[in-house]
C-alpha positions as CSV (number, residue, x, y, z in Angstrom):
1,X,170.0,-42.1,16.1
2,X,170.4,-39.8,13.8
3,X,171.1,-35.9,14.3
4,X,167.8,-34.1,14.5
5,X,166.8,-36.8,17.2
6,X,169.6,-36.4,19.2
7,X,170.2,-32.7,19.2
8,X,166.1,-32.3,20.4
9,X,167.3,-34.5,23.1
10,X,170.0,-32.9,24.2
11,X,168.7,-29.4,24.5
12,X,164.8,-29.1,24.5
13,X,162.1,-31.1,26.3
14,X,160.5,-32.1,23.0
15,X,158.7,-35.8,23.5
16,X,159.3,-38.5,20.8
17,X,156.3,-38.0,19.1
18,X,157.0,-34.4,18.6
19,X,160.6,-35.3,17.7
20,X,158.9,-37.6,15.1
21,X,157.0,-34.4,13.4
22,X,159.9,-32.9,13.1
23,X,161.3,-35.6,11.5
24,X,158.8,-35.6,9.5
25,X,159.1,-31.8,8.1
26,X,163.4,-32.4,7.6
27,X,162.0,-34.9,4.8
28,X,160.9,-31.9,2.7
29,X,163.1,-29.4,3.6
30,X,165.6,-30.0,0.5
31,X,162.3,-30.2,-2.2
32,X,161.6,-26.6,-0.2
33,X,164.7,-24.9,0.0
34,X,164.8,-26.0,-3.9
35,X,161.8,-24.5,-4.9
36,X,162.2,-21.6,-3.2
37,X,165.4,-20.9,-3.7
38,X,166.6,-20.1,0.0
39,X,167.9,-21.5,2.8
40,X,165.8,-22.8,4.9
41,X,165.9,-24.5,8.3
42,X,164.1,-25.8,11.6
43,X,164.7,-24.3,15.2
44,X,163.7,-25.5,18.3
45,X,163.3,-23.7,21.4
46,X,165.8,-25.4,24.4
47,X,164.6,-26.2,27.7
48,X,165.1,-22.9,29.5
49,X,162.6,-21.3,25.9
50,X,165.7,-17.8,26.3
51,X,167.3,-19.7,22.8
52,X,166.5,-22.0,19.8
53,X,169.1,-24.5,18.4
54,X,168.7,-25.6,14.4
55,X,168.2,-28.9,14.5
56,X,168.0,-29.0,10.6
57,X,169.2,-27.2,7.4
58,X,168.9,-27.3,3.6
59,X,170.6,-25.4,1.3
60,X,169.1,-24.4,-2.0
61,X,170.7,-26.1,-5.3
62,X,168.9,-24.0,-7.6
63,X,170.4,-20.9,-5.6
64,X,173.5,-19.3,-4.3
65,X,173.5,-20.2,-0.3
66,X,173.1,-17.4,2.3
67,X,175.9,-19.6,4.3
68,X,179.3,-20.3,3.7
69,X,179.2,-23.2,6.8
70,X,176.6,-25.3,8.2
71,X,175.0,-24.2,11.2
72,X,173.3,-27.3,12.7
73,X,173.5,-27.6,16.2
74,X,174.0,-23.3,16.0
75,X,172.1,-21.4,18.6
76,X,170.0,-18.8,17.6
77,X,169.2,-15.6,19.5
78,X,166.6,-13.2,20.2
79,X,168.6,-10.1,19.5
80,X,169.1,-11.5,16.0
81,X,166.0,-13.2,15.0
82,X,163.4,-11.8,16.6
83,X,160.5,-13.1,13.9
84,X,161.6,-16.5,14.9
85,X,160.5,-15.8,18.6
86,X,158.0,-14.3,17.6
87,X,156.6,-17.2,16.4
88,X,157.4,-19.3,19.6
89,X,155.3,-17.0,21.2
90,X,152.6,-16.1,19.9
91,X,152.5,-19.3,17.4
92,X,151.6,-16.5,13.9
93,X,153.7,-17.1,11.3
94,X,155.9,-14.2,10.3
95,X,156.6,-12.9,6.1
96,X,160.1,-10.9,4.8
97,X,161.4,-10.2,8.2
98,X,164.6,-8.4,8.4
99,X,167.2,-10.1,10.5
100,X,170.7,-11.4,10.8
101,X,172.1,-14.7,9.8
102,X,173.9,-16.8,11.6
103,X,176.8,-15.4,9.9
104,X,175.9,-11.9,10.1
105,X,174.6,-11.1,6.5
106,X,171.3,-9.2,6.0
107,X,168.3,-11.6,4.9
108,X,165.2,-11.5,4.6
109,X,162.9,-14.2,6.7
110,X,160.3,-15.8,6.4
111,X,158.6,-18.1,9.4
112,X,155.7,-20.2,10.0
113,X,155.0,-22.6,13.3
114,X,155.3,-26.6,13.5
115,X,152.6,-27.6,15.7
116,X,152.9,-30.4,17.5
117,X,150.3,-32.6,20.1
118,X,147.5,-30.0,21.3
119,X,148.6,-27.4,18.2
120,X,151.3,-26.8,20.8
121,X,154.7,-24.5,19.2
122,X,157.6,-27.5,18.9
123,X,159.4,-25.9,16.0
124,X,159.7,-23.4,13.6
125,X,160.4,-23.6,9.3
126,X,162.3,-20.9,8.8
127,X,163.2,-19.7,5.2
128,X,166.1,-17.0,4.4
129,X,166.8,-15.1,1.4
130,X,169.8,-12.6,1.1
131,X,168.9,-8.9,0.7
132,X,172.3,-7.6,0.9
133,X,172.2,-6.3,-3.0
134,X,168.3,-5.6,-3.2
135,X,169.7,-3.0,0.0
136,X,173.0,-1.7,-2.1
137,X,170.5,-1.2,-4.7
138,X,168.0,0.7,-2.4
139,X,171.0,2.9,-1.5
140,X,171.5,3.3,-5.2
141,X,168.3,4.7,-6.0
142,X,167.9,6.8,-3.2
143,X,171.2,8.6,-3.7
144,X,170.4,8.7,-7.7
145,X,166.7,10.5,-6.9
146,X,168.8,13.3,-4.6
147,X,171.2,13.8,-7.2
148,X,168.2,14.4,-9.9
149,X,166.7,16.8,-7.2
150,X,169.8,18.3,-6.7
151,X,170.1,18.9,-10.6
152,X,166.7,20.0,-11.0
153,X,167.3,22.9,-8.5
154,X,170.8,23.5,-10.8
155,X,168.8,24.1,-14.0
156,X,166.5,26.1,-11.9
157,X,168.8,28.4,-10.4
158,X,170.4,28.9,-13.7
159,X,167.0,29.7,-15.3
160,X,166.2,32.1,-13.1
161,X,169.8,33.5,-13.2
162,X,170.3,32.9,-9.7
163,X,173.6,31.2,-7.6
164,X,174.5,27.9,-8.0
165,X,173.1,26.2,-5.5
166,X,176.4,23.9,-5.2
167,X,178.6,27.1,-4.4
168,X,176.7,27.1,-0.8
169,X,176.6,23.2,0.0
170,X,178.8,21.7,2.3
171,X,179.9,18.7,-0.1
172,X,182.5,18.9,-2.2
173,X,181.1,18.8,-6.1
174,X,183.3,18.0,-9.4
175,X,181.5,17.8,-13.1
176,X,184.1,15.6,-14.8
177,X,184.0,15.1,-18.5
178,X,184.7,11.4,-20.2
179,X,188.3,11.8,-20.0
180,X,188.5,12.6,-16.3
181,X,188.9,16.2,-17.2
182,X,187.4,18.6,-14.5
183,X,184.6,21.1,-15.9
184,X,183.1,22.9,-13.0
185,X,183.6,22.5,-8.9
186,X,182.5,24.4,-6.4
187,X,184.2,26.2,-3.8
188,X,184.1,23.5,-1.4
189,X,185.7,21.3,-4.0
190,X,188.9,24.1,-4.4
191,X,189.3,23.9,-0.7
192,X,189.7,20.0,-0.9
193,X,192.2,20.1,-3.9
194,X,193.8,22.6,-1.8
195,X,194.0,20.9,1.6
196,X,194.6,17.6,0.3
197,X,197.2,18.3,-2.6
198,X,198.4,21.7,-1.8
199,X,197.8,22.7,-5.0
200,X,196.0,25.2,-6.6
201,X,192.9,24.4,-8.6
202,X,193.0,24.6,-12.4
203,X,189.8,24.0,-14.5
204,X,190.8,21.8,-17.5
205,X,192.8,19.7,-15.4
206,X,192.5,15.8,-14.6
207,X,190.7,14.2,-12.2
208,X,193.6,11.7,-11.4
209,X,196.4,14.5,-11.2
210,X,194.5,15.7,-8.1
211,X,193.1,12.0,-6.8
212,X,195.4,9.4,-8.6
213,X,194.1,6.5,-6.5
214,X,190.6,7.3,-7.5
215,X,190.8,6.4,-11.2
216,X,189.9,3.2,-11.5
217,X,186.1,4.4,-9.7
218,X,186.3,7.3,-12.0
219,X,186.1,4.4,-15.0
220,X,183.8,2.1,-13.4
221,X,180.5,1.8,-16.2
222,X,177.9,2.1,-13.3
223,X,175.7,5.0,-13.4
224,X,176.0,5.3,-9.5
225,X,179.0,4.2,-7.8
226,X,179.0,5.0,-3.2
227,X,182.2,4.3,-1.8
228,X,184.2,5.7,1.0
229,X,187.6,6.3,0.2
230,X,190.8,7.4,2.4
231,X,192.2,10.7,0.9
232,X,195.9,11.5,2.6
233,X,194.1,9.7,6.1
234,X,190.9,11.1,5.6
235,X,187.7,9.2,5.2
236,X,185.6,10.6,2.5
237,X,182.0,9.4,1.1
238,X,182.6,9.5,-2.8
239,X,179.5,9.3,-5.1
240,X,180.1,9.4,-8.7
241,X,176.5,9.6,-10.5
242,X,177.1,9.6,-14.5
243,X,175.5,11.6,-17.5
244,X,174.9,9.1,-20.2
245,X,172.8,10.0,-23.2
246,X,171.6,7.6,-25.8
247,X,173.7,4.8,-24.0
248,X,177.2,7.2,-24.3
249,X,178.8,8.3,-21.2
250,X,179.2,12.2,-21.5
251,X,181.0,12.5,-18.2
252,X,180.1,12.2,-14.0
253,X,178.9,14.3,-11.1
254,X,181.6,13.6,-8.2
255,X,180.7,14.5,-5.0
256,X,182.6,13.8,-1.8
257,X,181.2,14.1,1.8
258,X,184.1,14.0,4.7
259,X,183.5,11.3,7.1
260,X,186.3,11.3,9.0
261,X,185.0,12.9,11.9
262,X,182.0,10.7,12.1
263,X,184.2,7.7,11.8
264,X,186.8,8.9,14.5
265,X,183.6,9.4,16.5
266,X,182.4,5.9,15.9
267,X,185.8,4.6,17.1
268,X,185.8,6.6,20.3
269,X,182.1,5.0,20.9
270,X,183.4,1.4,20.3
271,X,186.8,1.6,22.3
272,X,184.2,3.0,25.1
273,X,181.6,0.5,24.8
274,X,184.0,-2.5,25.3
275,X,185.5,-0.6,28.3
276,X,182.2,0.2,29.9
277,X,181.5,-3.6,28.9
278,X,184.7,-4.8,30.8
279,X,184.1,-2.8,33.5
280,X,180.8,-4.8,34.0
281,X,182.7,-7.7,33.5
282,X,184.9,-6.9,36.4
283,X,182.2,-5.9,38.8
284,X,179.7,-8.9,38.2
285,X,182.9,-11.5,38.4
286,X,184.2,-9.5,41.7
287,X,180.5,-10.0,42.9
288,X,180.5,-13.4,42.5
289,X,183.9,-14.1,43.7
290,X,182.3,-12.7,47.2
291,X,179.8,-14.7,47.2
292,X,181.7,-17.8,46.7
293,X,183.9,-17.0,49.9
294,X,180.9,-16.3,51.7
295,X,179.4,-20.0,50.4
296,X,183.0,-21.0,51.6
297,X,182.8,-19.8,55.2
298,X,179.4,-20.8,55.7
299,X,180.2,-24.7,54.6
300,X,183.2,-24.1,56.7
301,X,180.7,-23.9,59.7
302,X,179.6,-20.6,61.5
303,X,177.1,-20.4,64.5
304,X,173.6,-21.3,63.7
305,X,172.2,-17.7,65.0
306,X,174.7,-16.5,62.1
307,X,173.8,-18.3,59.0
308,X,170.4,-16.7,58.3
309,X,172.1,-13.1,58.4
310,X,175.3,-15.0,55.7
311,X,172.3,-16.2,53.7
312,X,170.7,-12.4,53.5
313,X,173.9,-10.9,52.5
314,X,174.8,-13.8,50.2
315,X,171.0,-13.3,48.2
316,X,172.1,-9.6,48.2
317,X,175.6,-9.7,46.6
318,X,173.8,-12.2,43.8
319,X,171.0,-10.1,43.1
320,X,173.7,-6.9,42.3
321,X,175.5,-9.4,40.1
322,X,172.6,-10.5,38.3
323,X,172.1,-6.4,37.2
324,X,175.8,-6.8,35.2
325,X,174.7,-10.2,33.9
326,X,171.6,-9.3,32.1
327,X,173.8,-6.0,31.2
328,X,176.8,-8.6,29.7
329,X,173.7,-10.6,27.8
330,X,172.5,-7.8,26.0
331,X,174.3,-7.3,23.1
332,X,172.5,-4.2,21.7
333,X,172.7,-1.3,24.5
334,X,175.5,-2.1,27.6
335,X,174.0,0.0,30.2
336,X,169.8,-1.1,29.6
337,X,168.3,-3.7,32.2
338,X,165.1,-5.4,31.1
339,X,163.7,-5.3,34.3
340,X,161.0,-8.7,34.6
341,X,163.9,-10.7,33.3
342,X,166.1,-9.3,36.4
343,X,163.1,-9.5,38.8
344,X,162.5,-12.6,37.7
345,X,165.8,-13.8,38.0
346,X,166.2,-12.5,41.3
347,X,162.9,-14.5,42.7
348,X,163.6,-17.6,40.9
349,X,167.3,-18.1,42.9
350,X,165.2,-17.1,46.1
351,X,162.6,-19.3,45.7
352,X,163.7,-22.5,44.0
353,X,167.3,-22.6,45.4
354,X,166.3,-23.7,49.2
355,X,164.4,-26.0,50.8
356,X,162.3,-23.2,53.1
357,X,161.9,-26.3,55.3
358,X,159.8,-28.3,54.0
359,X,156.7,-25.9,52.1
360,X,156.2,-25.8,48.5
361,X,156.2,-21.9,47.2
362,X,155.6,-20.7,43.9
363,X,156.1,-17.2,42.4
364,X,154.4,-16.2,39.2
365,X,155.4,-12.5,37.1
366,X,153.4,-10.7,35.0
367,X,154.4,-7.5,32.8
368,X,155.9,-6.5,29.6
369,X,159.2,-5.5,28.7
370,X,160.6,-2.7,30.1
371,X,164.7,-1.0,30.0
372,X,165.8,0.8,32.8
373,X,169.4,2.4,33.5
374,X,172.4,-0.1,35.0
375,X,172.5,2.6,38.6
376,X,168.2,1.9,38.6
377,X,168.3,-1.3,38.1
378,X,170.8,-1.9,41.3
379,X,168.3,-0.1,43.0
380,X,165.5,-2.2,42.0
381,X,167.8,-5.4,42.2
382,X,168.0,-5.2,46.0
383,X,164.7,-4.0,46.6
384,X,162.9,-6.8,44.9
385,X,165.7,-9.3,47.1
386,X,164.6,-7.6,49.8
387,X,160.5,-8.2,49.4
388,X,160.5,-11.2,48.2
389,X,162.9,-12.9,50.9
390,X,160.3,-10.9,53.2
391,X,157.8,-13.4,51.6
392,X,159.8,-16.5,51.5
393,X,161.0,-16.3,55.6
394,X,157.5,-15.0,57.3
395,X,154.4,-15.3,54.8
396,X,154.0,-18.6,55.1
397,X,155.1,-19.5,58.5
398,X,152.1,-21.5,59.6
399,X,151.3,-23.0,55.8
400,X,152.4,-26.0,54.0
401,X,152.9,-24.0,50.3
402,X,152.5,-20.2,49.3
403,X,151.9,-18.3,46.1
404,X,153.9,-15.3,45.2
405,X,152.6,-12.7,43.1
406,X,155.1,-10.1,41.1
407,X,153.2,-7.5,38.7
408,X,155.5,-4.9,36.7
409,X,153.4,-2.0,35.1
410,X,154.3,0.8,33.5
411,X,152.4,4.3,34.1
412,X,152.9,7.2,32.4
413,X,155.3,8.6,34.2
414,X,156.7,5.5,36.3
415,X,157.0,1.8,37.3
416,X,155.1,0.3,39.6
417,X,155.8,-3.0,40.6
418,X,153.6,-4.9,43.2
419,X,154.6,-8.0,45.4
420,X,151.9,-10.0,46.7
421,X,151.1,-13.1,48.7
422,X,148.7,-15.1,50.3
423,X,150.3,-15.8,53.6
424,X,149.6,-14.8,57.0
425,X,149.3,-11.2,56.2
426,X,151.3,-8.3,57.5
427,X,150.3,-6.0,60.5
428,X,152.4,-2.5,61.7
429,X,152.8,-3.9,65.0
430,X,155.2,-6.7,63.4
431,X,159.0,-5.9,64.6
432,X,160.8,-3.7,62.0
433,X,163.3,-5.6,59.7
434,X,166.8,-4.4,58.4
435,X,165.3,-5.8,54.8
436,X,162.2,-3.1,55.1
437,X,165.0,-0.2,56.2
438,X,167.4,-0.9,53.0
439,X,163.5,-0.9,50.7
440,X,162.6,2.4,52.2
441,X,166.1,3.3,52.3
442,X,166.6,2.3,48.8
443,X,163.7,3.7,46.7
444,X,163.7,7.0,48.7
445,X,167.2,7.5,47.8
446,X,168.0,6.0,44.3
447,X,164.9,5.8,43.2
448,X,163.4,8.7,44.2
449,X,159.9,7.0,44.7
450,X,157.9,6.0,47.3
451,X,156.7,2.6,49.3
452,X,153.8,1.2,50.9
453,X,153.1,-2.5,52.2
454,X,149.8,-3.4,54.1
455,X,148.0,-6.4,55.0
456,X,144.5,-7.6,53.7
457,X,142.4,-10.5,53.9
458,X,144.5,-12.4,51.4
459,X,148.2,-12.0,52.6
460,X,150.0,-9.0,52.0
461,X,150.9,-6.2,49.1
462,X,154.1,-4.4,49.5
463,X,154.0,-1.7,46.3
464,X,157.2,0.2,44.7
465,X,156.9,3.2,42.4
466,X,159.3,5.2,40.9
467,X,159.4,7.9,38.5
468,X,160.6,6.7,35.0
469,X,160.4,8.2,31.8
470,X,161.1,6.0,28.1
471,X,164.3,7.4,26.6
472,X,162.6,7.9,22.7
């Protein structure tokens, strides 16, 4: 069996004639990744559709590879490549994407769908390119137009004998000559020769006698060279843009922008975000650790009348944990919550993980995409347990299966969410529950919104909205 076969059976529900077409495609996919030039490859979604695994890779041989190591049997995430979900999804093929590589380089991607029985999504042909030096040179140009502006207004100022303009910019400027030797700076240039060499400035003087360790950029032939460069522990941006006429260089603009308290700041945000990221860590491990001595205790045998109120608690403790693990998956923001993956999480391990003795129930969610805070989405977290137990234990008491509606919407100035069902319906006179007390209890307090549940002719509608407003 060879490998594309047996990775599709291992992690996706492809059938063997869809396995087949894919075999199929892996024929070509050198002659492609030849004439192309690029890498190319073939993901296919695994069983659960929240990743894809390559099944299959070529690297070009007329072309440089994007990868240093293969990355067969890699799994490939959302966060990453989002064109190549994308395509899963909507089955539209995708042209010059941005996204990462495997092995975190910039690329440009290109993807088209492999349809399968029914013109059903089973893979995608996914072709990279790098872009890291079409960006550099991107960079390049865009910093070589500001410098021509900032010349331009130079010339103009000294036309209309008026001040430099570099005497009242923040950046430090030098106009060195072909041998290094320093013709002009400005007064924020003096300062740095002053703070960083404690030396007084001298025009005339070398470049190298006040920066040694930047000589050898000083030489480089480029006509724009960006770097950042440590001065005396100091992080400095350092463009040198150079004056060549009729292919002779005539000398550089050097200009130096200090980084170093955007860098410390940078730091400071890193060491905090793997705190705050531990910290969930802790909490969601903690979380689960008491539930597992709960699951202990009840195998252990408690009193019949008991084990419905250990099963509440235990659904509520594992709805708070899944909050930090959608917060721990989420490798771009640490403290966002997609909320219809967490209320869909929530519903699935209330619905699908027991028996309810005997009836089949379904739930079904509906909504787009939407981040709320980590303290929100507790909030929401045990509500949702809350209704949607409410649904599982009394719906459908007299019924042999039940449907489960769950609608997120967005308004303009909040969420709604809506829980429906088709059971028995719900009536005022029923006997209050401690589940409905920690709802109301729950959105009037955190959430700062309001609840209403009623029955009609079709079951009942229990509705949740809270003020919310999308962080731009």
């Amino acid at each position: 069996m060879d490998t594309v076969a047996t990775l599709c059976q291992l992690h996706t529900d492809l059938s063997d004639e869809d396995i087949q077409k894919i075999q199929e495609v892996v024929q070509n996919l050198q002659l492609i990744a030849d004439l192309n030039q690029a890498n190319v490859f073939i993901d296919c979604q695994t069983r659960e559709k929240k990743h894809a695994i390559v099944v299959a890779e070529a690297a070009p041989t007329t072309a440089k590879s994007v990868y240093k190591n293969p990355v067969i049997g890699k799994f490939a995430y959302e966060t990453f490549e989002p064109a190549v979900f994308y395509t899963f999804r909507t089955s539209k093929p995708l042209f010059l994407n941005h996204a990462l590589s495997q092995e975190g380089k910039k690329v440009e991607q290109s993807v088209v769908p492999i349809a399968g029985v029914q013109n059903r999504v089973i893979g995608t042909l996914i072709m990279e390119k790098d872009i890291s030096e079409k960006l550099q040179n991107q960079s390049k140009l865009k910093a070589l137009t500001e410098a021509n502006e900032t010349l331009s207004e130079l010339l103009l100022g000294m036309a209309e004998n008026q001040p430099f303009i570099p005497e009242v910019i923040e950046e430090s400027l030098f106009i060195i000559d072909k041998d290094l030797r320093i013709q002009y700076s400005n007064p924020a240039a003096m300062n740095l020769v002053l703070e960083m060499c404690s030396l007084e400035f001298e025009r005339g003087t070398l470049f190298t006698t006040y920066f040694p360790n930047l000589e050898e950029i000083c030489r480089l032939p480029d006509e724009l060279v960006i770097q950042e460069v440590m001065i005396h522990n100091k992080v400095f941006q350092m463009k040198k843009i150079a004056f060549v006429q009729h292919e002779n260089n005539c000398g550089s603009f050097i200009i130096f922008r200090d980084l170093t308290e955007l860098r410390e700041k940078e730091r400071e945000l890193t060491v905090k975000t793997v705190a705050i990221r531990e910290i969930h860590h802790r909490v969601k491990n903690n979380l689960q650790t008491v539930a597992s001595l709960l699951r202990l205790q009840m195998r252990r045998g408690i009193p019949e009348e008991s084990k419905v109120h250990f099963v509440e608690s235990l659904n509520r403790i594992l709805s708070i944990a899944s909050v930090y693990e959608i917060i721990l998956s989420n490798s771009q923001n640490q403290d966002d919550v997609e909320i219809v993956s967490l209320i869909e999480k929530i519903g699935n391990m209330l619905v699908f993980s027991e028996d309810h003795e005997g009836r089949k129930i379904t739930v079904d969610y509906s909504g787009k995409k939407i981040y709320i805070k980590s303290n929100l989405a507790v909030a929401v977290a045990l509500t949702i347990n809350e209704l949607i137990q409410n649904c599982v234990k009394h719906a459908f008491a007299k019924m042999n299966e039940g449907k489960i509606y769950v609608v997120i919407k967005e308004e303009a100035s909040s969420i709604r969410v809506l829980v429906r069902d088709n059971g028995i319906g719900y009536t005022p006179s029923m006997k209050p529950s401690l589940g409905l007390d920690i709802v109301k209890m729950m959105i009037e307090h955190d959430l700062s919104g309001h609840f209403t549940i009623e029955g009609t002719s079709e079951g009942t509608v229990a509705t949740v909205e809270f003020p919310f407003l999308r962080e731009e």
